[in-house]
TITORRO-344875 format. One record per residue (C-alpha): residue in one letter; x, y, z. Coordinates in nm, 3 decimals, padded with zeros to 5 digits. Example, Ala and Ser with C-alpha at 12.3 -4.5 7.8 and 13.67 -1.06 7.14 Angstrom:
REM residues 2
- a | 01.230 | -00.450 | 00.780
- s | 01.367 | -00.106 | 00.714
***
This chain:
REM residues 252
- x | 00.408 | 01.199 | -01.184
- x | 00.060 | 01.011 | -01.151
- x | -00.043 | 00.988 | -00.778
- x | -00.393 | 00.827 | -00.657
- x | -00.584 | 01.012 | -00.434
- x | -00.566 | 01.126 | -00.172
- x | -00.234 | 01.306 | -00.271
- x | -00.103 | 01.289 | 00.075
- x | -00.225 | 01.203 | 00.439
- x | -00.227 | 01.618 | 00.523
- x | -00.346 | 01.919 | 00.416
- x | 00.025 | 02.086 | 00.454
- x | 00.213 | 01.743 | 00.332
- x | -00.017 | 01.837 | 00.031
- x | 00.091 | 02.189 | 00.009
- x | 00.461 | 02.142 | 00.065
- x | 00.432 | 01.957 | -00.279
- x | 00.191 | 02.198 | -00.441
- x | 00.509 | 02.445 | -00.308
- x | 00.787 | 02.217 | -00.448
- x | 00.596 | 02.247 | -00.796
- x | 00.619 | 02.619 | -00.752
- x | 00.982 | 02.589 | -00.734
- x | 01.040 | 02.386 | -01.033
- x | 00.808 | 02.657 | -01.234
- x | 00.565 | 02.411 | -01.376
- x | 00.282 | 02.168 | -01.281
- x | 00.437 | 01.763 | -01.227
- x | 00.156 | 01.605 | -01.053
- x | -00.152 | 01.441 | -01.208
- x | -00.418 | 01.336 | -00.932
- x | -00.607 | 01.037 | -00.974
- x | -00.964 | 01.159 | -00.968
- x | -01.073 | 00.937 | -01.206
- x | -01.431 | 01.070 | -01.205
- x | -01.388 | 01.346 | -01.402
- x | -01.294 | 01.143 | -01.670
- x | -01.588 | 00.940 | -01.664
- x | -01.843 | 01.017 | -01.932
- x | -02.168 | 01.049 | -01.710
- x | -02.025 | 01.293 | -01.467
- x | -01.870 | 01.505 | -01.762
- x | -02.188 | 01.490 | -01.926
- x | -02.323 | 01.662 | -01.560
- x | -02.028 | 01.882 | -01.574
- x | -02.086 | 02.044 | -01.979
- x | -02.488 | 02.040 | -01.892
- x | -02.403 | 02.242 | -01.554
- x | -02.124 | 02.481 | -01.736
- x | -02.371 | 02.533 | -02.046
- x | -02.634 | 02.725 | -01.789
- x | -02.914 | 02.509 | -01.845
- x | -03.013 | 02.465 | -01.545
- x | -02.930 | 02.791 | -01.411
- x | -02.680 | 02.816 | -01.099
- x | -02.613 | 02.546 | -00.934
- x | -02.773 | 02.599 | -00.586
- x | -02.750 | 02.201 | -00.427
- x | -02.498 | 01.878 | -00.530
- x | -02.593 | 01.589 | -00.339
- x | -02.375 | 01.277 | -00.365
- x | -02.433 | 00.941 | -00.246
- x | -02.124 | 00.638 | -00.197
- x | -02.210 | 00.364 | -00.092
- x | -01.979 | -00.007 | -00.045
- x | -02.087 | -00.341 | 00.035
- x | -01.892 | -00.487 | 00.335
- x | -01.716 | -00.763 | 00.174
- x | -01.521 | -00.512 | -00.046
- x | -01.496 | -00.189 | 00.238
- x | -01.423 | -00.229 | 00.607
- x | -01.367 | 00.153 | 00.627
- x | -01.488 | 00.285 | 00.955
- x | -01.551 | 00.639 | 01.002
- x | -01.291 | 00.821 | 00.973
- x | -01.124 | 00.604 | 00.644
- x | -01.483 | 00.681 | 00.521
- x | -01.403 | 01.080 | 00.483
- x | -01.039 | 01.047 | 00.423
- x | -01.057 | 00.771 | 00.141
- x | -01.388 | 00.758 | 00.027
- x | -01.501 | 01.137 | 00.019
- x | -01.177 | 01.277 | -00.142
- x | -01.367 | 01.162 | -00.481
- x | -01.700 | 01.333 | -00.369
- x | -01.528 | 01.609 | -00.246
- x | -01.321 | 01.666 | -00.559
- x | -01.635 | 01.613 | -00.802
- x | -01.837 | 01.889 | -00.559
- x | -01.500 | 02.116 | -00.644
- x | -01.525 | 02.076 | -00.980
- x | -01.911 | 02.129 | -01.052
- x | -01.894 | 02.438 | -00.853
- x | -01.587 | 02.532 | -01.006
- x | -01.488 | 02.746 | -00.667
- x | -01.324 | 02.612 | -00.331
- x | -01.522 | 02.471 | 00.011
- x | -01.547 | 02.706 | 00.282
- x | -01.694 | 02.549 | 00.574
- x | -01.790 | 02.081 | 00.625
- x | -01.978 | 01.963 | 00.903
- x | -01.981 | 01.568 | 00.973
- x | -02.230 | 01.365 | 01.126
- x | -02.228 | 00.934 | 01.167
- x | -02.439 | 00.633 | 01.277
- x | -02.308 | 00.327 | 01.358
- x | -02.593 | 00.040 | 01.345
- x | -02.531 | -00.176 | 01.713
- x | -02.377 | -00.427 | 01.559
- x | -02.105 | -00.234 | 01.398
- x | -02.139 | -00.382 | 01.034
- x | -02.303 | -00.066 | 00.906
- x | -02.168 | 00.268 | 00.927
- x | -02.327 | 00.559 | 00.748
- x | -02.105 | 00.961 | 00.729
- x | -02.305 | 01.254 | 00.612
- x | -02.114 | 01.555 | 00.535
- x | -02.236 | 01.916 | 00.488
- x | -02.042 | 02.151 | 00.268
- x | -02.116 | 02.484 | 00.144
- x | -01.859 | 02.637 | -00.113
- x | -01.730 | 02.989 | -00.143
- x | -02.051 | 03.131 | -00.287
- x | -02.282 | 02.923 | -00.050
- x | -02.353 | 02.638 | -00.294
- x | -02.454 | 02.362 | -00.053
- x | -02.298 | 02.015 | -00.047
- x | -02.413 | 01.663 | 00.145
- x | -02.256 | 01.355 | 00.071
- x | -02.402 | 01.029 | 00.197
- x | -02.089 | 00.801 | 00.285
- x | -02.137 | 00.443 | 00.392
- x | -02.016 | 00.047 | 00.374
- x | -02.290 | -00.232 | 00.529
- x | -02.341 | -00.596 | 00.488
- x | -02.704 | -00.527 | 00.304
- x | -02.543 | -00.238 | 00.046
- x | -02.425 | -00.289 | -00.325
- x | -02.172 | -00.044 | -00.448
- x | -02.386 | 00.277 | -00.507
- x | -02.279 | 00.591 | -00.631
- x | -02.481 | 00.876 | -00.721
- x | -02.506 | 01.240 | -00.818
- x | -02.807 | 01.488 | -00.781
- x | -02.784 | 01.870 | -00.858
- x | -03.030 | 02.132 | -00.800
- x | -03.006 | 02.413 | -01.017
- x | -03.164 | 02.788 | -01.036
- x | -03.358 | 02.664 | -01.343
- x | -03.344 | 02.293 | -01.315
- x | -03.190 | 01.972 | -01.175
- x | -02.964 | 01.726 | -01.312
- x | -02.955 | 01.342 | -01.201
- x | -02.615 | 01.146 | -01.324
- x | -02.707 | 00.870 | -01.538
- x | -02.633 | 00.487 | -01.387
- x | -02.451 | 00.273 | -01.593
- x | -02.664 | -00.004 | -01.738
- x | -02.534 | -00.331 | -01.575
- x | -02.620 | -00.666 | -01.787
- x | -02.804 | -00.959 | -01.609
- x | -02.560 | -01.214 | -01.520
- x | -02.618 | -01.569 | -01.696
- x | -02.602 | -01.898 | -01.482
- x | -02.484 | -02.230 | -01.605
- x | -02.806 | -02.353 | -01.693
- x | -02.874 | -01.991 | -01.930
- x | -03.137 | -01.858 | -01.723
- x | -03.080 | -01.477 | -01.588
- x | -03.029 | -01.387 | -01.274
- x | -03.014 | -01.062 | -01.083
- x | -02.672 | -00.843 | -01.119
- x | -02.412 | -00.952 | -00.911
- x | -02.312 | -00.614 | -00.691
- x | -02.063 | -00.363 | -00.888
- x | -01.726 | -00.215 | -00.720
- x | -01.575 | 00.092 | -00.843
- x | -01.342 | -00.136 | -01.078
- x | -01.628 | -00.200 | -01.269
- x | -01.865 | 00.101 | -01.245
- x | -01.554 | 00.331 | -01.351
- x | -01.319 | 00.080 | -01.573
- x | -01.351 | 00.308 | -01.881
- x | -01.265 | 00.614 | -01.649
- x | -00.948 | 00.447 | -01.541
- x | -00.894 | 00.361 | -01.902
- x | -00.985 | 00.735 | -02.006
- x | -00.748 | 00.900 | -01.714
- x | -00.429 | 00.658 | -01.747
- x | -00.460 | 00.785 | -02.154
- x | -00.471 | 01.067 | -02.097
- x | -00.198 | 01.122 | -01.839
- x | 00.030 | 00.948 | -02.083
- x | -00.073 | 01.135 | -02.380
- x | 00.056 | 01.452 | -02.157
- x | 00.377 | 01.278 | -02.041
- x | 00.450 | 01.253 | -02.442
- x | 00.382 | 01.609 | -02.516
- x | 00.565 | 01.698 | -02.215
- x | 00.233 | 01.874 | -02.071
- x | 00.042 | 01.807 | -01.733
- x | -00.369 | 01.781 | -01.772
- x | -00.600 | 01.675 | -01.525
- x | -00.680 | 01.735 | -01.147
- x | -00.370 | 01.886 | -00.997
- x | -00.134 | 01.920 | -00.692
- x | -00.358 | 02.230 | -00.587
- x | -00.679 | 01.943 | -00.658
- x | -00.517 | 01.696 | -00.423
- x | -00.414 | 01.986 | -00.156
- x | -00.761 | 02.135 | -00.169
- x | -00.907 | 01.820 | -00.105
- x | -00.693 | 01.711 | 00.200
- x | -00.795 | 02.059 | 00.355
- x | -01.167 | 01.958 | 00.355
- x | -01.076 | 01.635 | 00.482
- x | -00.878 | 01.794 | 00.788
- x | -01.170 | 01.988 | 00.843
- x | -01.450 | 01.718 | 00.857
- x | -01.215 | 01.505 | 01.106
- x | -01.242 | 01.776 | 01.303
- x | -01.580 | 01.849 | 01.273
- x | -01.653 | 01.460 | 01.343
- x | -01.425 | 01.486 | 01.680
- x | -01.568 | 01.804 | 01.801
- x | -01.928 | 01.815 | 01.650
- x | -01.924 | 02.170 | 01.513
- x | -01.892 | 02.302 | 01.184
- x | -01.562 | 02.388 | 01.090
- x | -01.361 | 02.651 | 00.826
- x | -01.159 | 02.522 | 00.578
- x | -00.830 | 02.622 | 00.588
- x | -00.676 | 02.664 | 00.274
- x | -00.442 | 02.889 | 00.074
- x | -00.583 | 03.053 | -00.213
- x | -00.468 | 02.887 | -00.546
- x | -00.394 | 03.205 | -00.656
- x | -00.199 | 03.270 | -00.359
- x | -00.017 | 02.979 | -00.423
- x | 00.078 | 03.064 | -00.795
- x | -00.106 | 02.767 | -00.945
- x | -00.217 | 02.807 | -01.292
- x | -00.457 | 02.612 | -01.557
- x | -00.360 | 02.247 | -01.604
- x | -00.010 | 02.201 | -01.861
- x | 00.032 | 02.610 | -01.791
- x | 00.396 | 02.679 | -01.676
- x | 00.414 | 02.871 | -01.286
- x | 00.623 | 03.128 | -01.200
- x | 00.898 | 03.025 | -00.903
- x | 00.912 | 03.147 | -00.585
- x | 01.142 | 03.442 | -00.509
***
């Protein structure tokens, strides 16, 4: 099965299917976390794995959505918009989130609203992830990473001039994410099928999606109550998931 993100509304609604896979003894769900199959942020992801710029140390992420494509207010801002920064954070680090933190601004007329999350991840690798949707932004996403021994910056996608009637150039019209990722899409939906022929599952998993929807629980919190907050999450280990296409063992 192919599900978008997020996988489910809940943390545990997540894990009851991350449990049901268990059962059956192998993996079932592909999560649609499209970004890792886009060739910029995999080009992060080999330069970060290779160690050439040392540990990573701080990801910063920035999403931004023009108005007349988002009307996400805060809280749709962390639980629709973040799962992707949250799952690309994941997979740089290549370890689980420990603790969020979430902070927001609403301009007085309501038509911009900006989230800014704090994560740090199991080995203290910090996060922050600019979240926002206004009447004066273009769709805007972006990827910094500071490194031991370096710093990586994702590329942006060149974007052609668009042409008027009379020939003449004019300025870009404003991206959304069908455009910025298309090949992604393309990319993921390929290879989920290519799987689903060899009867194999690749790609971000049930354990992904559940993992995600545990930070998410924990930034609404922290946005109601204004503290920092724990993650709560079972271990994947604990929860008998394995490397993507791998077979798990069933509960007893």
């Amino acid at each position: 099965m192919f599900c978008e993100k997020p996988l489910t509304t809940s943390a545990d609604q997540s894990l009851q299917l991350v449990n049901a896979e268990r059962d059956a003894g192998r993996r079932l769900v592909q999560v649609g976390y499209m970004r890792r199959f886009d060739a910029d942020y995999q080009h992060l992801h080999r330069t970060l794995q290779s160690g050439r710029v040392g540990e990573p140390v701080m990801i910063s992420q920035r999403h931004r959505n023009p108005l007349a494509v988002i009307t996400f207010d805060e809280q749709e801002l962390i639980t629709s918009s973040a799962s992707h920064d949250i799952d690309v954070f994941r997979w740089l680090c290549g370890e689980n989130i420990r603790e969020v933190s979430a902070i927001t601004k609403t301009s007085q007329d309501a038509s911009t609203v900006t989230v800014v999350l704090t994560l740090t991840s199991q080995s203290g690798v910090l996060g922050v992830m600019e979240l926002g949707r206004g009447p004066g932004l273009k769709y805007d996403i972006g990827c910094d990473i500071v490194g031991s021994n370096g710093a990586l910056t994702l590329t942006p996608p060149a974007r052609p001039n668009r042409v008027t009637a009379d020939g003449h150039g004019a300025q870009p019209t404003p991206d959304a994410w069908m455009q910025r990722f298309h090949q992604a899409y393309r990319s993921q939906d390929a290879s989920w099928l290519a799987a689903v022929a060899a009867k194999s599952t690749i790609g971000p998993s049930a354990y992904d999606g559940y993992a995600t929807n545990a930070v998410i629980d924990a930034a609404l919190a922290s946005l109601a109550t204004g503290r920092t907050q724990s993650v709560q999450q079972e271990s994947e280990n604990h929860s008998e998931v394995t490397t993507p296409g791998d077979p798990i063992s069933p509960r007893t």
